[in-house]
Residue frames as a rotation matrix with the C-alpha (Angstrom) as fourth column:
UNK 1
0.805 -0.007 -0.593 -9.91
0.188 0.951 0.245 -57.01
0.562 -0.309 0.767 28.13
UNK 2
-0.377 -0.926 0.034 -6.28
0.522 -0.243 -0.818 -55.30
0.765 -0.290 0.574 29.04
UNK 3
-0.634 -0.023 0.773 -7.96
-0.505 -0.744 -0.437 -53.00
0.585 -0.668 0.460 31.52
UNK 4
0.772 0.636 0.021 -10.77
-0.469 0.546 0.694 -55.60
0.430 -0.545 0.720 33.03
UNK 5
0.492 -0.745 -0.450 -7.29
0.622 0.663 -0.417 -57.70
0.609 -0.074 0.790 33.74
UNK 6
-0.375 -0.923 0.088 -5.45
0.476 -0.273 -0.836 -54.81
0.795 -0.272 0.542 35.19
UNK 7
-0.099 0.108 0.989 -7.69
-0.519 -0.854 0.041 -53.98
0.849 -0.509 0.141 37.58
UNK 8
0.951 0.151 -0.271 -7.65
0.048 0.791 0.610 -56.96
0.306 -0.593 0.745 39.41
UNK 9
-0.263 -0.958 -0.117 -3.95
0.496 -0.030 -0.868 -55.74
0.827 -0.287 0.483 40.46
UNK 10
0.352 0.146 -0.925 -3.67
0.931 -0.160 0.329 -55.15
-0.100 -0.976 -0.192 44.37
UNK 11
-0.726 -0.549 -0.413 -3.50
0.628 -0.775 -0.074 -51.50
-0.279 -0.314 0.907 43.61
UNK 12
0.024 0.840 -0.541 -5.86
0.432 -0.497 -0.753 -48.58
-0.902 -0.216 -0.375 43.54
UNK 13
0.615 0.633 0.470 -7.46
0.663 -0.091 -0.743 -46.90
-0.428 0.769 -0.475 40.32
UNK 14
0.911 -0.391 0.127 -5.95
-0.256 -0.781 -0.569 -43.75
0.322 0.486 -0.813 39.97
UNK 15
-0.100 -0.970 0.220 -2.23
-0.582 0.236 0.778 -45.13
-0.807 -0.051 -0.588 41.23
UNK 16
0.098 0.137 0.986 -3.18
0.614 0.772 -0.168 -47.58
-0.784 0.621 -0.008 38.16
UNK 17
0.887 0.374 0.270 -4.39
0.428 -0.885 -0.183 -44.50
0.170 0.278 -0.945 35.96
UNK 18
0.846 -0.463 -0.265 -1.26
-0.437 -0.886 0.154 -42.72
-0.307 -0.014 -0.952 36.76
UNK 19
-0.065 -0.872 0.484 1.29
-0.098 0.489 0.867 -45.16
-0.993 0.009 -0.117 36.21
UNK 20
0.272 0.271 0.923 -0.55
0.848 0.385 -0.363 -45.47
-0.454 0.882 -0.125 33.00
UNK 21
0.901 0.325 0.287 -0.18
0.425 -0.796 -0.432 -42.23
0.088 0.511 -0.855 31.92
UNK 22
0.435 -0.900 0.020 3.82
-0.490 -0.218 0.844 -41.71
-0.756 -0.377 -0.535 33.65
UNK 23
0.013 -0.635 0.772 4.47
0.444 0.696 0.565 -44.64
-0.896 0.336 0.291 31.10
UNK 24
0.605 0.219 0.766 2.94
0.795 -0.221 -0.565 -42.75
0.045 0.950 -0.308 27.98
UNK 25
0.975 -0.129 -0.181 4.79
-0.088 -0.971 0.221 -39.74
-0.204 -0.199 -0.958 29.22
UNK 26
0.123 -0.950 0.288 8.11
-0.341 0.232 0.911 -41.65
-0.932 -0.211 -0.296 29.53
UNK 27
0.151 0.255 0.955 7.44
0.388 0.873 -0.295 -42.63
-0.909 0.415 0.033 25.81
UNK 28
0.887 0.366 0.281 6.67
0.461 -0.678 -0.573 -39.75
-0.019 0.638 -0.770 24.23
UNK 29
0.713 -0.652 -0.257 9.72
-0.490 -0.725 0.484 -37.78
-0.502 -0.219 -0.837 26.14
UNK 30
-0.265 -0.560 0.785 12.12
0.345 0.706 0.619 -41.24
-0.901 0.435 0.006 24.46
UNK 31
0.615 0.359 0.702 10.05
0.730 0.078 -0.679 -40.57
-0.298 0.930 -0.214 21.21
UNK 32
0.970 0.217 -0.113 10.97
0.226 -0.971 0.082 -36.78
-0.092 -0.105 -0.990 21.54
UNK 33
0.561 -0.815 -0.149 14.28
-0.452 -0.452 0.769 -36.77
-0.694 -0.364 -0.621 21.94
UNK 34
0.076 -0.057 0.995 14.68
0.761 0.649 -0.021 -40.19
-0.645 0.759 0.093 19.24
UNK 35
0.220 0.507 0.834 13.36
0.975 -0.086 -0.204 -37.47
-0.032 0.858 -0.513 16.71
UNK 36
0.980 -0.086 -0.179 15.44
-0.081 -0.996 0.036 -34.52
-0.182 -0.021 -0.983 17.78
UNK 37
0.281 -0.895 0.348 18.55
-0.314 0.257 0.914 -36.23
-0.907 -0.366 -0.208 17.95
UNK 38
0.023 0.021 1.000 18.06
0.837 0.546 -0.031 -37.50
-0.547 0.837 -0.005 14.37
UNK 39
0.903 -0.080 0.422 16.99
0.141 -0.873 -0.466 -33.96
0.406 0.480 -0.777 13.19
UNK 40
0.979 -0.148 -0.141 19.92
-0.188 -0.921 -0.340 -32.43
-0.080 0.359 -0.930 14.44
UNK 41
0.134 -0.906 0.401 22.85
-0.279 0.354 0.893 -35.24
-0.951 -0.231 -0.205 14.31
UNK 42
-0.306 -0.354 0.884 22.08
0.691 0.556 0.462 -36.53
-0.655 0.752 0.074 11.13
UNK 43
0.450 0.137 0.883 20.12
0.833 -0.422 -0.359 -33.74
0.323 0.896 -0.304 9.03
UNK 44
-0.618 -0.770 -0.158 22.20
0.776 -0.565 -0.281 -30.77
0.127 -0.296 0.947 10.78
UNK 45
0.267 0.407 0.874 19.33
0.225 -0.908 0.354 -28.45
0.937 0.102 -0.334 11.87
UNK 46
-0.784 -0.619 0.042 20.31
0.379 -0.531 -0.758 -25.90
0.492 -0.579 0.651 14.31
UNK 47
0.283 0.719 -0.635 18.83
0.894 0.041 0.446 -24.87
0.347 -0.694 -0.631 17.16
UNK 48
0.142 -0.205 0.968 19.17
-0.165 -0.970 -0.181 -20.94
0.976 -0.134 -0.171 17.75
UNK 49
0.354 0.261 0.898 17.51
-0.765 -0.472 0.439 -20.89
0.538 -0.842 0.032 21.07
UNK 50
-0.685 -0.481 0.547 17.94
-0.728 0.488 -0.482 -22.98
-0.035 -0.728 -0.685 24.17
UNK 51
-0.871 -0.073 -0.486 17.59
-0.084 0.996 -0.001 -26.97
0.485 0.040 -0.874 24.34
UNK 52
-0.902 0.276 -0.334 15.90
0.404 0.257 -0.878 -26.47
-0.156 -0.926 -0.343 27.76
UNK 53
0.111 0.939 -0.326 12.57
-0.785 -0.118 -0.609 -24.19
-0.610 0.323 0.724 26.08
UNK 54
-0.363 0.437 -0.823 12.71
-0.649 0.514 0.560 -26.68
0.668 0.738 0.097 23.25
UNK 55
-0.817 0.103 -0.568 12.49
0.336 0.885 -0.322 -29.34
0.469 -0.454 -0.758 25.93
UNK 56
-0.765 0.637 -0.095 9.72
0.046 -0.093 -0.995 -27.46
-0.642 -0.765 0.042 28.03
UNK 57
-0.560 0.056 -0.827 8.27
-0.773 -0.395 0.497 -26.86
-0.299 0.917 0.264 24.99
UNK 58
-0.507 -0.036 -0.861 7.98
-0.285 0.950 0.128 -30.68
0.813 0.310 -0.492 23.57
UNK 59
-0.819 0.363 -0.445 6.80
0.573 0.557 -0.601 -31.35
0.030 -0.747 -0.664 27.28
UNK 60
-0.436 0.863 -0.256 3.94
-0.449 -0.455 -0.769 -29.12
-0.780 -0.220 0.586 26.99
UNK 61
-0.400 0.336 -0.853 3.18
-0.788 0.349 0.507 -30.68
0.468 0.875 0.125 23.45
UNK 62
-0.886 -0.284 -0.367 3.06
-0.169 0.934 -0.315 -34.15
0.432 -0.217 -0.875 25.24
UNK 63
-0.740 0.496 -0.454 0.65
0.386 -0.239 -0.891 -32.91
-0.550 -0.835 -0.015 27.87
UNK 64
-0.200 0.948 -0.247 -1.60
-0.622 -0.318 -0.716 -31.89
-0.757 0.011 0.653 25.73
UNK 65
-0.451 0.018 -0.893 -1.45
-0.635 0.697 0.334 -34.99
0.628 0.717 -0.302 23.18
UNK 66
-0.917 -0.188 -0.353 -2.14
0.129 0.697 -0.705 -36.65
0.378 -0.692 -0.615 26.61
UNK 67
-0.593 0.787 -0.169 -4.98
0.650 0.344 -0.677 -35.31
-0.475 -0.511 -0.716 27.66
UNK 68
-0.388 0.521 -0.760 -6.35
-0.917 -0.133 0.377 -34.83
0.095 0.843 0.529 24.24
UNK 69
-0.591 0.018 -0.806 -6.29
-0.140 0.982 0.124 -38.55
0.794 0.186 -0.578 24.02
UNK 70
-0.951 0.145 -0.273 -8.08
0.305 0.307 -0.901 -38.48
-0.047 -0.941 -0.336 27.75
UNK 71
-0.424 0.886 -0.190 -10.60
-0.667 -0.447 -0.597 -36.67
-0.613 -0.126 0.780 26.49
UNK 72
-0.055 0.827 -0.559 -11.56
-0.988 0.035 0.149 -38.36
0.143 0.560 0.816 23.74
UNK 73
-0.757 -0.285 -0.588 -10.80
-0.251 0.958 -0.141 -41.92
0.603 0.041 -0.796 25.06
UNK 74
-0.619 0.694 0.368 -14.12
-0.125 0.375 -0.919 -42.39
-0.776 -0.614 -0.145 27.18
UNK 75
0.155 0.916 -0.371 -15.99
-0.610 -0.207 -0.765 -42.35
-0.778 0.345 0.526 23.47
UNK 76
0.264 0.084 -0.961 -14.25
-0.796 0.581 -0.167 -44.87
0.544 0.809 0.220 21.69
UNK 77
0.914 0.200 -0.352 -14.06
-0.111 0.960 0.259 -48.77
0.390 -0.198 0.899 22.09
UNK 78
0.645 -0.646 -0.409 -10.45
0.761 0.488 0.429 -49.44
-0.077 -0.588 0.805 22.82
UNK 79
0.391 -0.740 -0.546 -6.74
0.018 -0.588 0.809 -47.37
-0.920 -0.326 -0.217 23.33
UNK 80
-0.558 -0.694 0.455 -5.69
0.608 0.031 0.793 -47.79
-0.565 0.719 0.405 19.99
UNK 81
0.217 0.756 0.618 -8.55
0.925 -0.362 0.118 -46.26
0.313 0.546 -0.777 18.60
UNK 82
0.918 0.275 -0.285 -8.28
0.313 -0.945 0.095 -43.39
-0.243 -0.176 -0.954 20.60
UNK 83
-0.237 -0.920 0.311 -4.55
0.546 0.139 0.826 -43.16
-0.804 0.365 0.469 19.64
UNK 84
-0.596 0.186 0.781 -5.89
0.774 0.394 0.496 -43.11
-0.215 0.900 -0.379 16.29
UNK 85
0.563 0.818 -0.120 -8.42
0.817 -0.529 0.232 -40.37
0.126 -0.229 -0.965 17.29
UNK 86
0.815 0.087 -0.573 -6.05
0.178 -0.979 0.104 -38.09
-0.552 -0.187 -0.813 18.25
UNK 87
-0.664 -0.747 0.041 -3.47
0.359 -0.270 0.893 -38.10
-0.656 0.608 0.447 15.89
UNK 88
-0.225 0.555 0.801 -6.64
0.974 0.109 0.198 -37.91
0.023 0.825 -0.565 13.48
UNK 89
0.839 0.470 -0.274 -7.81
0.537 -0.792 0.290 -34.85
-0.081 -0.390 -0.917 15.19
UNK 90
0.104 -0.773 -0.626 -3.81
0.273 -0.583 0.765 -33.21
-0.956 -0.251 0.150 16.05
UNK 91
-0.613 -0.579 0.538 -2.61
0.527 0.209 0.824 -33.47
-0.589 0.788 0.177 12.23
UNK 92
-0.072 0.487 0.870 -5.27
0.921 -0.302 0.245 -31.46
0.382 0.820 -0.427 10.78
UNK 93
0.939 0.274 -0.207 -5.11
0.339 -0.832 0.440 -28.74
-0.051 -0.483 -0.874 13.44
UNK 94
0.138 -0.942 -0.307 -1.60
0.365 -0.240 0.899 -28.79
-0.921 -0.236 0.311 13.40
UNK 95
-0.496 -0.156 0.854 -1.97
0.868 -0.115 0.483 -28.02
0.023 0.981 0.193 9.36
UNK 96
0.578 0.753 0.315 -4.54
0.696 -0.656 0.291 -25.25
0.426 0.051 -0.903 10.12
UNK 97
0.922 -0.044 -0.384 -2.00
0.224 -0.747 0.625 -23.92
-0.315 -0.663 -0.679 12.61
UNK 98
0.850 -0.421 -0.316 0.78
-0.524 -0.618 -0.586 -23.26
0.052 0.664 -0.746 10.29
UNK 99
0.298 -0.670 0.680 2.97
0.187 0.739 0.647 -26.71
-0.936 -0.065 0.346 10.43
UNK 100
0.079 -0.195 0.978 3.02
0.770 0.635 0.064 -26.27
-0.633 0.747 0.200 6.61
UNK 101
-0.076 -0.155 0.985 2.62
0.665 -0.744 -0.065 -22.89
0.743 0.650 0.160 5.36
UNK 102
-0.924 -0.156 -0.349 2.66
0.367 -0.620 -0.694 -19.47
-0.108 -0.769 0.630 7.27
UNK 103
-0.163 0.948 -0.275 -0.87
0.716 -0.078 -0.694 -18.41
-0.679 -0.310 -0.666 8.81
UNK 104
-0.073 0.027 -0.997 -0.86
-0.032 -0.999 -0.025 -15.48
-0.997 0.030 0.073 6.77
UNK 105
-0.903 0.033 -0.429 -1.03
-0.410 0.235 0.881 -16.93
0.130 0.971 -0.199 3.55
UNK 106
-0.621 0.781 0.071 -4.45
0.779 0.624 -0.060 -18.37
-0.091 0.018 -0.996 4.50
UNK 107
-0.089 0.778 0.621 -8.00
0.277 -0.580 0.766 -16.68
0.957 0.240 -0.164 4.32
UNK 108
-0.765 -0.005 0.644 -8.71
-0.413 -0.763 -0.497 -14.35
0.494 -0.646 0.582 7.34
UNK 109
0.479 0.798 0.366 -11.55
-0.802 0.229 0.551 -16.51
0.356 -0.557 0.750 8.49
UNK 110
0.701 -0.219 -0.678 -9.28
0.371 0.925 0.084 -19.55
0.609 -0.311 0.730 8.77
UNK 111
-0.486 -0.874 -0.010 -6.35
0.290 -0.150 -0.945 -17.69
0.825 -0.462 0.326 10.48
UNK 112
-0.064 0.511 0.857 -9.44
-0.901 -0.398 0.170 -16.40
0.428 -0.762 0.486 13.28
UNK 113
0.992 0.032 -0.122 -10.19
-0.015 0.991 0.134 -20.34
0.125 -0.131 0.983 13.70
UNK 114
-0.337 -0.903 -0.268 -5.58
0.311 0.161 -0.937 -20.84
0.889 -0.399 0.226 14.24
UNK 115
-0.581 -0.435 0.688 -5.48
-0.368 -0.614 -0.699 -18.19
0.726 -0.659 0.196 16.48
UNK 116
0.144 0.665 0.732 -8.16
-0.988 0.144 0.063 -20.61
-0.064 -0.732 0.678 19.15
UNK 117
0.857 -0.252 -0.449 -6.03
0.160 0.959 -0.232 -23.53
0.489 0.127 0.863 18.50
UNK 118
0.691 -0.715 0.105 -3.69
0.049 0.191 0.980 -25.21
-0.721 -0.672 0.167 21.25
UNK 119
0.392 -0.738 0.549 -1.41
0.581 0.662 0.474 -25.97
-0.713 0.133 0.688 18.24
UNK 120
0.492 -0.360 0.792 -0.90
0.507 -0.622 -0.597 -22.75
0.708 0.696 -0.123 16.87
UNK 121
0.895 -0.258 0.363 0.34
-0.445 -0.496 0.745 -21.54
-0.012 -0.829 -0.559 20.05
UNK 122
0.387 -0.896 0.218 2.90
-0.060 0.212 0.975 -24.35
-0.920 -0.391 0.028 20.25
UNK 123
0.440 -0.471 0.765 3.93
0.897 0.268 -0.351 -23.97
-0.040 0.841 0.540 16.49
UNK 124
0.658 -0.228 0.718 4.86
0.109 -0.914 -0.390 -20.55
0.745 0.334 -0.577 17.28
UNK 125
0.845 -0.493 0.209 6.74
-0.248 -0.015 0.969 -21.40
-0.474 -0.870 -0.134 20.45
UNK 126
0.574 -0.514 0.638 8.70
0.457 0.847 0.272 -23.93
-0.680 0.135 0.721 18.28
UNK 127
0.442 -0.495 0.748 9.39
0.755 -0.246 -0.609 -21.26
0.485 0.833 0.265 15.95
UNK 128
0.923 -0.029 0.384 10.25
-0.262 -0.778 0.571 -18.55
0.282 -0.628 -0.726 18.89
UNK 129
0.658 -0.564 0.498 12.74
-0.325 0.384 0.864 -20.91
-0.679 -0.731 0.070 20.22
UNK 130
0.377 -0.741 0.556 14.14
0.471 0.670 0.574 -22.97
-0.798 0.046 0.601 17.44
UNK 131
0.495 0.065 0.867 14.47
0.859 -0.186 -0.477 -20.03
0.130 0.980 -0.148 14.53
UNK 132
0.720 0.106 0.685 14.86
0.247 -0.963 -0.111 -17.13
0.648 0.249 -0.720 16.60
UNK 133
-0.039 -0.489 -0.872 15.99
0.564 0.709 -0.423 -18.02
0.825 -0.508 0.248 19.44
UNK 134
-0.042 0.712 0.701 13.61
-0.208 -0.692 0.691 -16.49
0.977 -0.117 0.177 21.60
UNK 135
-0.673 -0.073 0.736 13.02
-0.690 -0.298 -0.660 -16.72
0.268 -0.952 0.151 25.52
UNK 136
-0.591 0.675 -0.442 10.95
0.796 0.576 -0.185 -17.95
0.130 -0.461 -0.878 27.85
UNK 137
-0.617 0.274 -0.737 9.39
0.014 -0.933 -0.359 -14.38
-0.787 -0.232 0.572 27.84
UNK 138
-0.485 0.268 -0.832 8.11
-0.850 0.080 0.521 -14.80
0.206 0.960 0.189 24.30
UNK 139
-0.557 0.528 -0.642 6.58
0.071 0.800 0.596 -18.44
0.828 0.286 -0.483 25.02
UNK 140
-0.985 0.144 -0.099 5.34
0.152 0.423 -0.893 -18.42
-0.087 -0.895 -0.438 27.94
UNK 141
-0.675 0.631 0.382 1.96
-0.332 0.203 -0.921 -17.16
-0.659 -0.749 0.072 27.16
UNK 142
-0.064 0.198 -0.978 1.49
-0.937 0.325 0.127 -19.53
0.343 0.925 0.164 24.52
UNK 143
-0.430 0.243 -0.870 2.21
0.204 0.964 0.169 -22.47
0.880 -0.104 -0.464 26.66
UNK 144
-0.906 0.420 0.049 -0.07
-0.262 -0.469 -0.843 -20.80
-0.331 -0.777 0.535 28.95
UNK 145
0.094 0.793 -0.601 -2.62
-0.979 -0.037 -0.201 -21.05
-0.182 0.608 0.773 26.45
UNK 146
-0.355 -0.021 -0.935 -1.35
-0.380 0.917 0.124 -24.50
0.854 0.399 -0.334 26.09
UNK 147
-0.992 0.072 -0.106 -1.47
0.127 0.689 -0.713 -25.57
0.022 -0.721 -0.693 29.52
UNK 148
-0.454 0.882 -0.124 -5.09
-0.723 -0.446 -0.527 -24.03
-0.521 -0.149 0.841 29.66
UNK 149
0.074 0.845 -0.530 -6.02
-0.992 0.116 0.045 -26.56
0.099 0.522 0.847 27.31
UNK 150
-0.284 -0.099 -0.954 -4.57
-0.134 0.989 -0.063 -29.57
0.949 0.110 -0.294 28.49
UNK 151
-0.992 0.067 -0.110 -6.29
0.112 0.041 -0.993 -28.85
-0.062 -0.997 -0.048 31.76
UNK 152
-0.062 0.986 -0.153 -9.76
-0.841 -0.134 -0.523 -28.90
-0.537 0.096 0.838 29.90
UNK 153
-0.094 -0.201 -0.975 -8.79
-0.547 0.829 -0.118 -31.91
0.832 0.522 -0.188 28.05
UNK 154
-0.895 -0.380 0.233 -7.71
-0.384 0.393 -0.836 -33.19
0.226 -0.837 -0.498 31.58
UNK 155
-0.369 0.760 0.535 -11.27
-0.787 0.051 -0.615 -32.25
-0.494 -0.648 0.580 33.21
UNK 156
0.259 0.815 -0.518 -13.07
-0.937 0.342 0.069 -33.80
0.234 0.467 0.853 30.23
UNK 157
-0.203 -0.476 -0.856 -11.23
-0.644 0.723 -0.250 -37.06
0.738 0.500 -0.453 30.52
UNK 158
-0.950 -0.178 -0.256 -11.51
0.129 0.522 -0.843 -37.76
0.284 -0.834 -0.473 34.00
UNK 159
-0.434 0.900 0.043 -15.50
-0.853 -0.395 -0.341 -36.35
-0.290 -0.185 0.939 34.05
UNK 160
-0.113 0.085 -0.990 -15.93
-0.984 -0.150 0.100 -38.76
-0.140 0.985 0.101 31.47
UNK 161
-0.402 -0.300 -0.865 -13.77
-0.509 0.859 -0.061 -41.97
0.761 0.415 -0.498 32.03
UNK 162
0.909 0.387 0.152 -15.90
-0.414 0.811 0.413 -44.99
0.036 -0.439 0.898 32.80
UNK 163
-0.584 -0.679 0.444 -13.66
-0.759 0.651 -0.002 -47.97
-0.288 -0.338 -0.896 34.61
UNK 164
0.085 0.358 0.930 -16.06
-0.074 0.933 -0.353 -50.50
-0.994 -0.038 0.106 33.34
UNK 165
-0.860 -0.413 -0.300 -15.23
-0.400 0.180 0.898 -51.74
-0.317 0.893 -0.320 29.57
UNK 166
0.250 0.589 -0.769 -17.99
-0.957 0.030 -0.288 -52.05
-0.146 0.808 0.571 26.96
C-alpha cells in the first residue's frame, strides 16, 4: 500500500528507488557508528588499525546488506519481510564465516563453503583492521570480493523488482 501511494509522487521511479535506498544507507551508516561509539566509549575496545578502513569497511558491509535485501525483496510480500529475510539469511552465514569461533576449528568441508561467502571476507577485514591493524593492502581484496557480490545482489534485484504490488 506504502509503495502504490508513493508512486503517485511527481517524481520518477528510480529517483524514487534511490532516495529509497540513500535513506536506508543514511540509517545503517547512524546505526554503524550508534554501535561503534558504544563499543568503544563505553566497553573500551580498541581499535589497532585506522577508523577510516573500519569505516570503508562497515560501508562495504552496508552495501551488501543492501543489495542482499534487493535481491531477495522481489520474492516476498512486503519490506519488512524482506528485512526479516535478510537478517535471516546474514546471521547464519555470518556464524559459518567465523563471527563466533575461528574457521579452523570447523570441519574442512564447512570452512570450503566460508571461504565462498561475502561474510567471511568482511569478518576477516574486520579482524585485519580492528586486531591487527592492518592496511588497506590486506583488505582490499576481500572487499573486492565483497563488492563483487553486492553487484550480483544489485543485478538480481533490479532484474527482478516488479513496481506493481501483489
Amino acid at each position: 500500500e506504502t509503495l502504490r501511494r508513493n508512486l503517485l509522487l511527481p517524481i520518477g521511479k528510480m529517483t524514487f528507488l534511490g532516495g529509497h535506498l540513500l535513506s536506508i544507507l543514511f540509517m545503517c551508516i547512524i546505526q554503524a557508528l550508534v554501535y561503534f561509539s558504544i563499543g568503544i566509549l563505553i566497553f573500551g575496545i580498541k581499535i589497532e588499525g585506522s577508523i577510516w578502513l573500519l569505516a570503508l569497511i562497515v560501508f562495504f558491509i552496508i552495501i551488501l546488506g543492501i543489495t542482499l535485501g534487493m535481491a531477495v525483496s522481489p520474492f516476498v510480500h512486503s519490506s519488512n519481510t524482506a528485512e526479516q529475510a535478510v537478517a535471516a539469511l546474514l546471521f547464519p552465514l555470518s556464524i559459518l564465516s567465523g563471527l563466533w569461533w575461528p574457521l579452523w576449528l570447523m570441519p574442512e568441508w564447512m570452512q570450503k563453503l566460508a571461504n565462498v561467502l561475502p561474510t567471511t571476507h568482511i569478518m576477516k577485514s574486520l579482524r585485519a583492521v580492528i586486531t591487527k591493524g592492518d592496511g588497506l593492502s590486506v583488505i582490499l581484496p576481500s572487499l573486492g570480493i565483497t563488492a563483487g557480490f553486492s553487484l550480483i545482489f544489485g543485478i538480481i534485484g533490479l532484474i527482478f523488482f516488479r513496481w506493481k504490488v501483489k
